[in-house]
N, C-alpha and C positions, 0 to 999 in steps of 0.2 A: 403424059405419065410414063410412057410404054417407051419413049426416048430417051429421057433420064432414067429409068430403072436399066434400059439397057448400056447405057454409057457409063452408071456404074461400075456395073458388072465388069465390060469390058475394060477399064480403068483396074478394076481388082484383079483381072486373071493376066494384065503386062506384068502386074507385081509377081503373080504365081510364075509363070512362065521364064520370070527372071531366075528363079531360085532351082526350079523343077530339076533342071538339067544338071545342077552341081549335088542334087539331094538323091536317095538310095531311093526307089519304089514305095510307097507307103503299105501296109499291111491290113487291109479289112479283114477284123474278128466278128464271127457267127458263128449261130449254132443252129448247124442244116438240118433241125427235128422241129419245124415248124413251119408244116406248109400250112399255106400257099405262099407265106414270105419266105421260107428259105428250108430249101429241099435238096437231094442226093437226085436230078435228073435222070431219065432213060441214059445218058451219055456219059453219065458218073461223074458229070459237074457240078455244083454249086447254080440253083436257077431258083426262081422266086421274085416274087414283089418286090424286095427290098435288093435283092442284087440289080434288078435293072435298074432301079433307083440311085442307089449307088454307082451301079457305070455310068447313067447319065450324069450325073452329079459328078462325078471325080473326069471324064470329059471336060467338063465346061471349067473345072479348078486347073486343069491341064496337066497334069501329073499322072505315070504312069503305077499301077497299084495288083496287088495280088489279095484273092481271100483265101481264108481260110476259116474252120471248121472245130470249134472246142466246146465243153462243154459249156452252159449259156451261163452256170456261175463261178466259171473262171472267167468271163470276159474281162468284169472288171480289174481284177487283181494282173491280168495280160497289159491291159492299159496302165497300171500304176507301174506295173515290170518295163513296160517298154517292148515287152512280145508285140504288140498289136497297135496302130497309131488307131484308129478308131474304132469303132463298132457297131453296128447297125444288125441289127436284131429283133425286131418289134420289142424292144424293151421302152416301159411305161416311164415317163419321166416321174421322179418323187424325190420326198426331202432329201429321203436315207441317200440316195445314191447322188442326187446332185451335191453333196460335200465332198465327195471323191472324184467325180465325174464334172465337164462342161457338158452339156447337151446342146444340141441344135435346136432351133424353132420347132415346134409341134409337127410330124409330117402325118399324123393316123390316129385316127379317135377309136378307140376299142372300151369294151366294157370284158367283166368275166360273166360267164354263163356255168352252168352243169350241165353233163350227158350223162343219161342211166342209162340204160337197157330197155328197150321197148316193152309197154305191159308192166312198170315198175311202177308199184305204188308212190315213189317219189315225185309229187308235184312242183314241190318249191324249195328253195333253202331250208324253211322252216322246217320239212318234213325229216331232215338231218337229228339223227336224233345218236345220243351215245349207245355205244356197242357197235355202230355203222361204222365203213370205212371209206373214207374218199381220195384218191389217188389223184398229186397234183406234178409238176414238174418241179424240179428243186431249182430255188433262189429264184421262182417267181413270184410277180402281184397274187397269181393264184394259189400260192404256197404259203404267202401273209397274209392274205384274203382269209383263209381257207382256216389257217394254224389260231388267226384272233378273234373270230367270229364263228366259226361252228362249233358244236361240241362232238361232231363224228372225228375218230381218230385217221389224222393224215398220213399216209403215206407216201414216202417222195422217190421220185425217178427221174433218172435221168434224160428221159426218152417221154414226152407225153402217150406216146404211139405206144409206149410197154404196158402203162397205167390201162389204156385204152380196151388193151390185151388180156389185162388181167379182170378188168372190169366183166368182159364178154365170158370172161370164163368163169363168173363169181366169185372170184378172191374180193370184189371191189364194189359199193354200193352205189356210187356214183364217180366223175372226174368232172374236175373244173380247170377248164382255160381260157384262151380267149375268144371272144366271141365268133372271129373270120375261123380260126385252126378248127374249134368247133362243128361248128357246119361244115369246111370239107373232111373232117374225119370222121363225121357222122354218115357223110354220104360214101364213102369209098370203103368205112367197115362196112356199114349192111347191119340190119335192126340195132341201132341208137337214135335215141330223140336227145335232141339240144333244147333243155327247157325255155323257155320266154324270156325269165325274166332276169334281168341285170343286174349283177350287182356290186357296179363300179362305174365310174369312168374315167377314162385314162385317157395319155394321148402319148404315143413314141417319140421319140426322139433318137438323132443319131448320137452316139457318146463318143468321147475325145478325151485326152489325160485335162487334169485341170487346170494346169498351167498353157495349154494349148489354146488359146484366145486368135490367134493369127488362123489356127487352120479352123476354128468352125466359124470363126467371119465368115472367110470363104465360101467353106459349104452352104449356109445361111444363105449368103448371097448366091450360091448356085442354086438352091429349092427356091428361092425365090424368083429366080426366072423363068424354073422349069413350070411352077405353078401359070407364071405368067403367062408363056407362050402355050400351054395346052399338052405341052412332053408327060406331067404328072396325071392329067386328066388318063393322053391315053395308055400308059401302063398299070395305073389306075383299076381301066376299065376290062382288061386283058384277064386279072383276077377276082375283080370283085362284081356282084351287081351292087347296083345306087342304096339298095337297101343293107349293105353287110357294113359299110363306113358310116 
């Protein structure tokens, strides 16, 4: 199996490699307000889960590429412009956005969670009650999650890490996001608790324009190797422990 999946591969990256060299860099869009997938490094780079993923991945497609850094609900409308040929972003695969968007094969299972303030009577969603205010990131799962399902009034930003900010300072009753961003921004503010309990599940995927069928084969076929040979395991493990995916 481990022969034929690699001779695929191999077979698909002569086709890339034929093209690469007459084609312009490709453009990876993100939005670096979401670690541990994608963050502003000590070095003032672009580092995260999902960039090494993406280099390994755009490696193996053979094409040389650049990222960059926009707000996470201009991604799409950059992909429909032509600003950006993909995107990877921990964004959730769904109906809404797969009519706009091609996704890749599932690469991360995430649910949404809440963070209150340590000592906060808030146990569960249910304890969300109107007059309360929940601060989520704009044009996410947690933003629809959050806008169809509670009756605390939302507030959206740009910046999960602002929400975060204002929560700590009581402007803000709870924040919802994703599960992994949760827990490290729990740990790195100092007194937040990430409640338990789930209330979603989702899986990422990387995005491409929709008429792009040609380049997420590709990628497809490149997370499928990385899966295979263990490259996904170990970047994987670099940010998460076994229990956060």
């Amino acid at each position: 199996m481990k022969k034929v999946l690699a001779l695929l591969v191999a077979l698909m990256m002569v086709g890339v490699m034929g093209t690469a060299t007459a084609a312009d860099k490709l453009v990876v869009g993100t939005n670096a307000e979401f670690a541990p997938f994608e963050y502003i490094g000590d070095d003032g780079k672009i580092a995260g889960f999902d960039i090494e993923l993406i280099d390994a991945i755009m490696k193996l497609v053979g094409v040389e590429y650049e990222v960059i850094s926009i707000e996470f609900d201009a991604l799409l409308p950059a992909l429909a412009s032509g600003q950006i040929n993909l995107s990877i972003s921990g964004m959730t695969i769904n109906e809404e956005r797969a009519q706009n968007v091609l996704f890749s094969e599932p690469y991360f299972n995430a649910s949404q969670k809440l963070m209150v303030v340590e000592g906060s009577a808030i146990t569960c969603a249910a304890d969300l009650k109107e007059g309360m205010k929940i601060g989520v990131q704009m044009g996410t799962t947690g933003d629809l999650y959050a806008t169809d399902n509670l009756p605390a009034e939302v507030l959206r930003y740009n910046k999960i890490l602002d929400a975060i900010l204002d929560m700590k300072n009581g402007r803000l009753d709870a924040v919802m996001t994703d599960a992994a961003p949760s827990d490290y921004y729990a740990k790195a503010a100092g007194g937040l608790t990430v409640l338990p309990e789930e209330l979603s599940e989702e899986k990422y995927g990387i995005a491409v324009k929709l008429d792009n069928t040609e380049l997420i084969e590709k990628i497809n076929a490149a997370l499928a190797q990385l899966v295979e040979d263990g490259t996904y395991e170990t970047i994987h493990a670099k940010y998460f422990t076994p229990a956060e995916e």
